[in-house]
N, C-alpha and C positions, 0 to 999 in steps of 0.2 A: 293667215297670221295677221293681214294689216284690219280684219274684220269689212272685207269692202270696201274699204278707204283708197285702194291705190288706185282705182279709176280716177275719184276725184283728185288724186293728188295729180293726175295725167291732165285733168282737166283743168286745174289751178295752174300749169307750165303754161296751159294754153290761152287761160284766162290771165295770164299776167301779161304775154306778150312780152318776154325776154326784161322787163323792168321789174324790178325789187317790190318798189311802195305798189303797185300792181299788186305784184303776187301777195302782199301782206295783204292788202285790203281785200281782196280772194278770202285769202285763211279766215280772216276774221267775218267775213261772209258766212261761209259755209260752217264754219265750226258755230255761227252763230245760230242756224238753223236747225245746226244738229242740236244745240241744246236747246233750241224751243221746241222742238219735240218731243225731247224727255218734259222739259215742265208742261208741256199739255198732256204728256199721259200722267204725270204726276198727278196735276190738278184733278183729274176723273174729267177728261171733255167728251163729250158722245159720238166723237170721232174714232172710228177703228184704230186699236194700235197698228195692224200693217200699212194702214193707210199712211201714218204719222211717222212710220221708219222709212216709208217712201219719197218721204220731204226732201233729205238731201240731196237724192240722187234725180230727182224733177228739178231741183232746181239747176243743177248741172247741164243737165239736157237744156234748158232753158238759156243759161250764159252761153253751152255751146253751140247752139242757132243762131242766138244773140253775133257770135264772133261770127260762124259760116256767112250771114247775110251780110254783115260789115266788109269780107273779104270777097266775095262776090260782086260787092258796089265799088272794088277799084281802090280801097281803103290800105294803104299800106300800111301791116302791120307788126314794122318795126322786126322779123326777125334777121339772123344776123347774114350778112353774103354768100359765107364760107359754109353754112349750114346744109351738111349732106357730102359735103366735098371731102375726100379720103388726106389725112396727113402727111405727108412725106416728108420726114427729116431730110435735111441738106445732108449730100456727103460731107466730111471730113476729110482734111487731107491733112 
């Protein structure tokens, strides 16, 4: 249904790192790659089209090394405390 997209949209949570302007400047990343690859199959480039539908998802792979190696080096990166911890409403009396 999402046409492949919900990986990257997995990767854009991961690529923001719990901030906003983060995750915007994400979107506007990838979605921007995504249309340079339609205009270069538009234009007729001598580049495969499977190669050029592979764009988005290299570059994903890419930002998420990019983050693995940043979190590896001791980099805190901002996600929240509680993260993974089960909720438990207070009783009511």
């Amino acid at each position: 249904m999402t046409a492949g997209r919900g990986w990257i949209a997995v990767a854009l949570v991961i690529f923001g790192i719990w901030h906003p302007l983060r995750a915007m400047f994400g979107c506007y990343l990838f979605g921007g790659i995504d249309a340079l690859q339609m205009r270069m199959q538009a234009a007729g480039t001598r580049i495969p089209a499977p190669l050029l539908l592979m764009l988005p998802y290299l570059m994903t792979l890419v930002v998420l090394t990019f983050i693995s190696i940043r979190k590896r080096q001791g980099i805190l990166l901002g996600a929240p405390a509680s993260l993974g911890n089960p909720f438990r409403r207070e009783e009511r009396e």
